[in-house]
N, C-alpha and C positions, 0 to 999 in steps of 0.2 A: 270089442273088435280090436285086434292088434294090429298096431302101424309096422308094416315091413322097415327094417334100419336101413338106412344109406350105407354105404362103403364110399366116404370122402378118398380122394386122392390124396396119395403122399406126397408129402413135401420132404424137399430134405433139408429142412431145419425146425425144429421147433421153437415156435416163440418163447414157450414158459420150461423149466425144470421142472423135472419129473419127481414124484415125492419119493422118498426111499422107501426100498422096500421093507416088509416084516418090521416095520417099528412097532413096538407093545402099544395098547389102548393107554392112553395117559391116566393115570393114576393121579399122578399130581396136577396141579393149576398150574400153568406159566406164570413165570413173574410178570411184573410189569417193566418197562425199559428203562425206566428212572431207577429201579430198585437193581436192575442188570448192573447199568452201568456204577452204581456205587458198592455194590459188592467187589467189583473186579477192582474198584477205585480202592476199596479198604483193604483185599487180601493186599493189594501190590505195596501200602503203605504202612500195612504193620509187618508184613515178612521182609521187607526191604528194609527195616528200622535202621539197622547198623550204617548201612550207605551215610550216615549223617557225618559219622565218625573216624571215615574216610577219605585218606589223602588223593591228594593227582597222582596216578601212579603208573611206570611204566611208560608206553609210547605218549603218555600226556604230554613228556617234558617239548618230545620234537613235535609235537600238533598245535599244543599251546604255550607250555612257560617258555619254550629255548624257541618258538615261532616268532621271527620276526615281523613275517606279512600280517599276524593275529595279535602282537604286541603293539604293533605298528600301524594298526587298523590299514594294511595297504590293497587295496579294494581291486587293482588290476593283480596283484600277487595272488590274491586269495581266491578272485574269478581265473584266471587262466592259468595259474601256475601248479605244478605237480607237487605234492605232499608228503613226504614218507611211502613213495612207492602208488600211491593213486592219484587219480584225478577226480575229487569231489567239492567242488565249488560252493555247495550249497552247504554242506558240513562244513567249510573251511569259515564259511560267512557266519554260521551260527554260531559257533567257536568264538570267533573273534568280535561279535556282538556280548556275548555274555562277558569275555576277556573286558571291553570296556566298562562292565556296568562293576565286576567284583576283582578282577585282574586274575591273581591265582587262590582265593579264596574257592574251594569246591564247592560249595552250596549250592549255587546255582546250576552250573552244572551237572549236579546230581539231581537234581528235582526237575529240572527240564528233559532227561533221562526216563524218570519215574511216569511222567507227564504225556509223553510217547509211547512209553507199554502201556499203560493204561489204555492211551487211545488206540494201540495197538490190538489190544484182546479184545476191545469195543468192537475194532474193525472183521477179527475172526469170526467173533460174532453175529454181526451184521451178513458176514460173507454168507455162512453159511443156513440159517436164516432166508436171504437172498436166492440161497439154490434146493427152499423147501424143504430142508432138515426140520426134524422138528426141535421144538425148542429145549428138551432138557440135553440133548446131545450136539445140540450148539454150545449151550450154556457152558457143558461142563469140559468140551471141548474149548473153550475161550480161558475158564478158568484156569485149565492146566498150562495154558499157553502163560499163562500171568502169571503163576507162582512154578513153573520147574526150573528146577536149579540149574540146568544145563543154559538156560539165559540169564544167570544173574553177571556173567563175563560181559553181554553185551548191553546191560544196564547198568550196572554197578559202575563199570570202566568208564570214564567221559570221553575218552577218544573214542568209542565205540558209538557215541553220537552217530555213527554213518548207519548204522545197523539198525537202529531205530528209525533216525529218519527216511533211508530209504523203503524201508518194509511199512512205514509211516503212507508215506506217494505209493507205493507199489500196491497196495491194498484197496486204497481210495482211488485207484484206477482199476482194479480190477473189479471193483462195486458198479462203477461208472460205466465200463465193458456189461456188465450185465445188463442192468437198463437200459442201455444203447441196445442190447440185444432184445428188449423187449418192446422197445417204441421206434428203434429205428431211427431215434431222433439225432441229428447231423449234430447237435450242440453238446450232447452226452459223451458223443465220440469223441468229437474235438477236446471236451475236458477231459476224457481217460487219455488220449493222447498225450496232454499238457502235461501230468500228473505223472506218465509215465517218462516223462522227460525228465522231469523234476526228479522221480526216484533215481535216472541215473545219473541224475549230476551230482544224486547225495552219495550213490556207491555202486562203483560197477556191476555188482552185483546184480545189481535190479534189471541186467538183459536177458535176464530169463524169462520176465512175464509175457511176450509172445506165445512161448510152450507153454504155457501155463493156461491161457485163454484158448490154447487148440484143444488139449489135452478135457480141457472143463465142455468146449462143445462138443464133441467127442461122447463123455463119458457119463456128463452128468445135464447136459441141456438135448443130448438127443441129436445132436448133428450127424448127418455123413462125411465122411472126408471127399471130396471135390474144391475143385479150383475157385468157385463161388463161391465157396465158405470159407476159405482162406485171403478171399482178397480184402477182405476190411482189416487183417494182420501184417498187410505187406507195408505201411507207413513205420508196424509196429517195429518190424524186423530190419527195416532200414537202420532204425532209429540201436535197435541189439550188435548189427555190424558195425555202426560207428563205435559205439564206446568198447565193443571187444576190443578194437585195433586199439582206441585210445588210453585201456586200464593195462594189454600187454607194453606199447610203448614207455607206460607209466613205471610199471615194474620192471622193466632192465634199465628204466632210467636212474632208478634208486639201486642197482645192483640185485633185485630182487629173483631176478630170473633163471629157477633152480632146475628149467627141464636137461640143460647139458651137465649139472652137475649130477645130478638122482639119476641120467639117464649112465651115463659110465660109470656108478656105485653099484647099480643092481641092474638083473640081465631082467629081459623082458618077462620071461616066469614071475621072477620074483616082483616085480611092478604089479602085474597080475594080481600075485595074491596079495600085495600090500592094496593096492584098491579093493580088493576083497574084506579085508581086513577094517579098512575106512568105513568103510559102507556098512557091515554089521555091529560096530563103535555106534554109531549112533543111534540104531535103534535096541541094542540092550542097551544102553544107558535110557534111551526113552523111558523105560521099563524101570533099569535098576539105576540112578545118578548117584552111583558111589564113587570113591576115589578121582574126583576131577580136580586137572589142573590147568593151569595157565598154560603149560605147552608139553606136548607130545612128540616126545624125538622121533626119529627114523630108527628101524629097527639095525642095532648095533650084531655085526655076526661074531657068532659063536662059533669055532671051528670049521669056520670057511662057508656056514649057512647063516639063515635070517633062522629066527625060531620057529618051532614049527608049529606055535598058534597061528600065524601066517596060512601056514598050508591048511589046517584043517579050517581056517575063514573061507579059505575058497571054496571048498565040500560045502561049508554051510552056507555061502552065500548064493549056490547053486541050488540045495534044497531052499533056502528063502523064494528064490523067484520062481521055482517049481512050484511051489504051495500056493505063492499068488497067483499064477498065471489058472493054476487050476479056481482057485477061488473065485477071481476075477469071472470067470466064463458063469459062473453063476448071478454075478451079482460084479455088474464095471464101477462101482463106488472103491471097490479095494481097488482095483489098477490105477484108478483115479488119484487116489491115499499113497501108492506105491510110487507112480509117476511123480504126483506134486513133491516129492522128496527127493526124486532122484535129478529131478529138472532144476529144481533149486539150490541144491549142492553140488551140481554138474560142475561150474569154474572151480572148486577146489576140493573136489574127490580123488586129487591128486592120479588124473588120468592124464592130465600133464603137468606135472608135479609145480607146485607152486608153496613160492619159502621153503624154511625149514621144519616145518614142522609138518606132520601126516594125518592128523586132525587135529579143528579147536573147538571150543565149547562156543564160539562166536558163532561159525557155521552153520549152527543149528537153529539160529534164529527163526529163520522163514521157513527153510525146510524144514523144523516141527511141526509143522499145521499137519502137513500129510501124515505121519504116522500118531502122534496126540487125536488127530480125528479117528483114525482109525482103532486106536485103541478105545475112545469113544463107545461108538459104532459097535463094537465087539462085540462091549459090556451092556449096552444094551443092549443089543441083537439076540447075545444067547441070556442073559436074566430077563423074563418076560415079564417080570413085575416089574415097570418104572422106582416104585419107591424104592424097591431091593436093589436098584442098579445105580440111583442116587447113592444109596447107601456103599455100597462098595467101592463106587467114585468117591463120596466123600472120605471114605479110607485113605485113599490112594492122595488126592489131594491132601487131606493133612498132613501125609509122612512126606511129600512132597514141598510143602510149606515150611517145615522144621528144619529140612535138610539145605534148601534156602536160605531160612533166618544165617545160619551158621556159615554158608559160604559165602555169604555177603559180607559175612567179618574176615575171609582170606583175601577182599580187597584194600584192607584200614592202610598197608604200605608194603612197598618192594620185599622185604623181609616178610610179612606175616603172607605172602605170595606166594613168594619161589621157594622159601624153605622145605614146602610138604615137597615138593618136586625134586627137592636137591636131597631130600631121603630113597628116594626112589632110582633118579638119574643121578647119582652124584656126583659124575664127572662131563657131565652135558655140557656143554659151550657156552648154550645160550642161557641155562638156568644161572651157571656161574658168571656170566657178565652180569646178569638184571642185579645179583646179589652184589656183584661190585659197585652199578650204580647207586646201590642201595646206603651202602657203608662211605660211597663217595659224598650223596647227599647229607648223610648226618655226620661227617667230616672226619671221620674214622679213616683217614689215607690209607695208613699202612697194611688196614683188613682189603680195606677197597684193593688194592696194588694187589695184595696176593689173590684176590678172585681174578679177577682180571690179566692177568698174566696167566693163570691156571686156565680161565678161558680161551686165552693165545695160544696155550701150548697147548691146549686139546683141539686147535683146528678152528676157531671161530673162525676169523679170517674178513673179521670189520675194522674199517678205515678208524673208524670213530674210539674200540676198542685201543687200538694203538696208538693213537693219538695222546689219548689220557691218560695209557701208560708211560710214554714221550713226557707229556707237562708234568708229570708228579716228578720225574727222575729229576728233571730240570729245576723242579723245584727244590729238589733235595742239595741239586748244588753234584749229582751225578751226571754228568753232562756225556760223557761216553755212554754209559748204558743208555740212556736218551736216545743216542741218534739212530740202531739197530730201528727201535720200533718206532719211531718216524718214518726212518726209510721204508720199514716195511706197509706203512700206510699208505705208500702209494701202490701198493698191487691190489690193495683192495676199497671196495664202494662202503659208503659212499667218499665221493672225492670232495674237498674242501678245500681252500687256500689256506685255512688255516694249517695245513701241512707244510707247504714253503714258509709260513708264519714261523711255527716251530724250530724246523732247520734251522732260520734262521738267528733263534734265538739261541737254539743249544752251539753252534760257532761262535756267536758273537760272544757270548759267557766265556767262554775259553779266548777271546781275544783273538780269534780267526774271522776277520773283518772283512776279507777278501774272501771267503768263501760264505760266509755271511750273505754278501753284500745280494746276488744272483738271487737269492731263495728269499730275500725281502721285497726288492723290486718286483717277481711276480707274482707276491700274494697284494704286493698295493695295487697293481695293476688291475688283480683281479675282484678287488674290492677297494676304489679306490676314496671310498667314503668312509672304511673301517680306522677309526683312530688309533687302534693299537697298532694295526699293518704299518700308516702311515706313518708312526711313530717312530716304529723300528728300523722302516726304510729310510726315515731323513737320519739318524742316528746312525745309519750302515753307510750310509753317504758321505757324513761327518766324518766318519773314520779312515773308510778306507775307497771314497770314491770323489765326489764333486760338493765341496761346502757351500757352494753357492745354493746347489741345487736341494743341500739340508736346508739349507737358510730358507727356501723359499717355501719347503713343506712347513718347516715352525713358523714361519710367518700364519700359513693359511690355518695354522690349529689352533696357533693365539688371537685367529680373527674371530675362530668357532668357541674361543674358551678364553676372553682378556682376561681373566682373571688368574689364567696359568704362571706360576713364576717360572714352575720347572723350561715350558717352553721359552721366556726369555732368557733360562739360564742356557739353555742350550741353542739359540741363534748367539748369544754372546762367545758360545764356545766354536761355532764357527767360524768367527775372526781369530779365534786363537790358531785353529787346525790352516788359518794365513798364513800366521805371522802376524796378524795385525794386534799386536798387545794391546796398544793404544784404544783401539775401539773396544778391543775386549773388556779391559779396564774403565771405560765411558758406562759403557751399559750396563757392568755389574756395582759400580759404584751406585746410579740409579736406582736398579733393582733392591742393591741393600735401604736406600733412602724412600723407595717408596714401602719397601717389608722390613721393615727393622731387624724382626726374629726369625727369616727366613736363612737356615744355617748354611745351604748349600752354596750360597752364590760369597760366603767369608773365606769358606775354604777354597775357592778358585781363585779369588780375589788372591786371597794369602800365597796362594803356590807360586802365580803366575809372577808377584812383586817380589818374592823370592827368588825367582829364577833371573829378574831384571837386575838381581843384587843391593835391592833397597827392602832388607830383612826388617830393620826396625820398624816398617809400616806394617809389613806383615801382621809380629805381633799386635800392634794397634785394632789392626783390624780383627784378629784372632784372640784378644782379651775382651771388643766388644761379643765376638761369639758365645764365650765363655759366659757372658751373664744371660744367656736364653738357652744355652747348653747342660743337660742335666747326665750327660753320661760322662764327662771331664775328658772326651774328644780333646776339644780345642785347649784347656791348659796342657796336657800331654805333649800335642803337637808343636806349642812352646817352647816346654822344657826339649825335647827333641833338637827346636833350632838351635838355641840358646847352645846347649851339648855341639851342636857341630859346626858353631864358631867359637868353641873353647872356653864359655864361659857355664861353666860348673854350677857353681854358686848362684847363679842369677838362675838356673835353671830347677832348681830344687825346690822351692816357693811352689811351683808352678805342676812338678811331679805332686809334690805334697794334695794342692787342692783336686788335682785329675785323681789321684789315689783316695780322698775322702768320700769322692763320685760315685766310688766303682770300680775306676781302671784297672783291671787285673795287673797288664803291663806297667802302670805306674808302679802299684803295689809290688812288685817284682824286684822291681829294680832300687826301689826305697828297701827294703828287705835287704836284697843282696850287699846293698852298701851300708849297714844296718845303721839307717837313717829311718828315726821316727814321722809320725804322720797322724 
């Protein structure tokens, strides 16, 4: 006898995910989860191998080596303060934890990196897993997530710590959203909430996962869209309007804010197809990860156009969504796979253009999952034998893994980086600064100077850029070329005092103490804890403004640093810029008695008792110089006086030992008067 079925009422939500559909009979066994998780653990650690052998590179230096709040362990800096254009506190704090334990040793850094993708492809894993996939097209959908080479940008790099950590939280709350979806339980929420906080304090980024938790009830847990099923996302979206407002503030805080610039380069068509073009980047590289680099310029025109790959991106990017949408209606796991990529690249698919660059291989972090699953999903939807779709994934993942090993070595330094890029772009801005940092760090000036200047005059148009071309010139002892790219540092971000620092220095070198003086005071002002500002300010003071007021800045440096002579030689020389000789002479006599061999404060001694017309002391004091003097300085200076109170003869002795030294000028002048030596 047959029992008549019920027909239960609909509901519009469903407790559990639905299983996919047309998945082949399993063939193989599912692993077990210990054996999961160390597989994902081993591919990330022997294709990742080279990371070992790799320097801090790139934005490292401003995140961590050149980060004062991260050197400095300064805990309200590193909680509330803006970073190179973001606000992520919780990457700022992990940074500057590791900073203490190794300083700028990488090691750590890299392995805390490695440490996070692992538990990262755990988390894809689990995700989907969670939403009743079966287990070989989780698996090998985790796996590809673990070794494509279009992520080893945002592992390999350590300032990309945010990339990790946030997809780290943003995962482990979207686990937590499922369960909560399944028990209802008020504590699971509370923790995907927490979690998702978390993720965006590590990187803006992470205010996508509201759309992400709609788009998944929706497509793959069976929901209808109504007001009811939206309201447990509305803390979410709260929580996505804060840090949008607070990562755009962030980026025009550091100059970063490129929508007036890209928006008057290219007319709105052309925007079009360059986001057209973005969006199909990423998923043939899904497929093919050939030729990737660190950065991807804007498209340079050609005869008054953009190139016309651009235009036919847009044809294609047209039949792309065509194709899903039609596939989609058969089966919402692909719009699902289409969606989860396009919601998660959404802040920088350059629909409002953000930076300089039109894609990066960082990007694709999170928004891989959607099309890696879907490529998945494919291979085995249409191979209906699981072994044979194993097998074809594990093709795909080996050439994947190799291609990996090897671009993990174009992170080892700045050079093995940007070079492939500066084949390609060779006159790109940004690729020829990175390479000027590059030749800056291993002290190669002169190459560094001409990258860098080549990137000025192609438009860069960074504060920081001209800056450095400013101190090399300065160093050079070019003090006019200096000031051009100084000045020009102030039109552009980021802004620094150490701009007025400069100014000030390339005037004060040329003996313009008065115009000096202005561009010293407001970089002490604006950093009035910095000792080289302040340095330069009581020295701009000494010269050509109030000695007192020098006096008091060397006072306050030799109470941070008694062991300085320089600053009592220079509170001593603001009794001179009195008149007060007397004191001057107190406290440099001192200073010699307590430094014997401290040479600067003989030669002030020696000028100032020459100038009082008691030369004999001079020398006195300028022949003790002379036995701690190994460049024959002070006999020169001697013979000099000697010469210009007429005594020839007494001065000859004295050229003699400065010329056995070294002295060219001795040796000249013994020459000339062809007196041996």
């Amino acid at each position: 006898m047959s029992k008549r079925k019920s027909n239960p009422k609909k509901t519009n939500q469903a407790t559990q995910p639905t299983q996919v559909e047309s998945v082949p009979v399993q063939e193989l066994q599912p692993l077990e989860s210990k054996w999961v998780i160390l597989l994902l653990a081993a591919f990330v650690f022997v294709f990742y191998a080279k990371v070992w052998g790799n320097e801090l590179v790139w934005d490292d230096d401003p995140y961590i080596t050149l980060n004062d709040a991260v050197i400095n362990f300064n805990l309200n800096e590193l909680l509330t303060g803006f970073h190179v254009g973001n606000y992520h506190p919780l990457t700022m704090l992990s940074l500057a934890i590791e900073y203490l334990i190794v300083g700028e040793s990488p090691w750590l850094y890299h392995l805390n990196n490695l440490l996070f993708h692992i538990a990262n492809s755990w988390l894809v894993f689990q995700l989907f897993t969670r939403l009743k996939i079966s287990f070989w097209i989780s698996f090998v959908t985790a796996i590809l997530f673990a070794i494509h080479p279009l992520h080893v940008e945002s592992v390999a790099w350590a300032a990309e710590r945010k990339d990790v950590l946030y997809t780290f939280f943003l995962l482990a709350s979207f686990l937590f959203y499922l369960r909560y979806n399944e028990s209802k339980s008020k504590m699971l929420y509370a923790v995907s909430l927490l979690l998702f906080l978390a993720s965006c304090l590590s990187k803006g980024m992470a205010v996508v996962l509201p759309a992400l938790l709609v788009i998944t009830d929706w497509w793959f847990l069976g929901k209808k869209f109504s007001v009811k099923n939206l309201l447990d996302k509305v803390p979410f979206f709260a929580i996505t309007l804060f840090f949008a407002w607070l990562a755009t503030t962030a980026q025009k805080d550091a100059g970063a804010d490129a929508t007036s610039v890209i928006s008057a380069a290219y007319s709105g068509g052309e925007r079009v197809q360059i986001v057209s073009y973005s969006f199909l980047f990423y998923w043939i590289k899904s497929l093919i990860p050939l030729d990737l680099l660190p950065f991807y310029p804007y498209p340079a025109r050609v005869n008054g156009f953009i190139p016309t790959i651009f235009t036919a991106s847009l044809f294609g990017l047209l039949i792309f969504l065509g194709t899903t949408f039609w596939l989609g209606l058969k089966n919402k796991k692909i719009w699902w796979a289409v969606a989860f990529f396009i919601i998660a690249i959404s802040t920088v698919l350059q629909i409002l253009p953000v930076g300089s660059a039109i894609v990066a291989d960082r990007y694709y972090y999170l928004s891989s999952i959607g099309p890696l699953f879907l490529i998945t999903y494919a291979i085995f939807h249409f191979i209906k034998k699981t072994k044979s779709a194993v097998i074809i994934s594990g093709i795909m993942i080996l050439l994947f893994s190799i291609k990996t090993f090897f671009q993990v070595g174009h992170w080892e330094n700045l050079r093995t980086l940007f070079e492939p890029a500066e084949e390609k772009y060779p006159e790109d801005a940004m690729v020829l600064s990175n390479l000027g940092w590059h030749y800056l760090g291993e002290e190669d000036f002169q190459r560094a100077k001409t990258y860098l200047i080549r990137s000025d005059n192609n438009g860069f148009k960074n504060a920081d850029v001209c800056r450095t071309i400013g101190s090399m010139f300065i160093d050079e002892g070019a003090y006019n070329e200096a000031l051009p790219y100084i000045q020009r540092a102030y039109e552009y971000k980021p802004e620094k005092p150490r701009t007025d620092w400069l100014m000030a220095l390339a005037y004060s070198k040329q003996n313009s103490f008065l115009e000096a003086l202005p561009y010293a005071k407001k970089a002490f002002e604006a950093e009035p804890t910095n000792a080289d500002f302040k340095t330069t300010y009581a020295s701009m003071e000494s010269e050509a403004g109030d000695p007192l007021k020098a006096r008091e800045l060397y006072s306050q440096l030799l109470l941070e640093n008694p062991e300085s002579n320089d600053f009592e030689l220079n509170i001593s020389y603001t009794y001179r810029k009195e008149g007060n000789f007397t004191k001057e002479i107190e406290l440099l006599t001192a200073l010699i008695n307590k430094s014997p061999s401290y040479l600067p404060a003989y030669r002030n001694i020696g000028i100032t008792l020459d100038e009082l017309g008691r030369s004999n002391e001079t020398i006195e004091y300028w022949k003790k110089a002379a036995e701690f003097d190994l460049s024959g300085d002070y006999e020169y200076n001697i013979g000099i006086n000697y010469v210009n109170r007429g005594l020839i003869q007494e001065a000859i002795p004295y050229y003699q030992s400065a010329a056995k030294k070294g002295k060219k000028e001795a040796v000249d002048i013994l020459k000339n008067n062809g007196i041996e030596f």
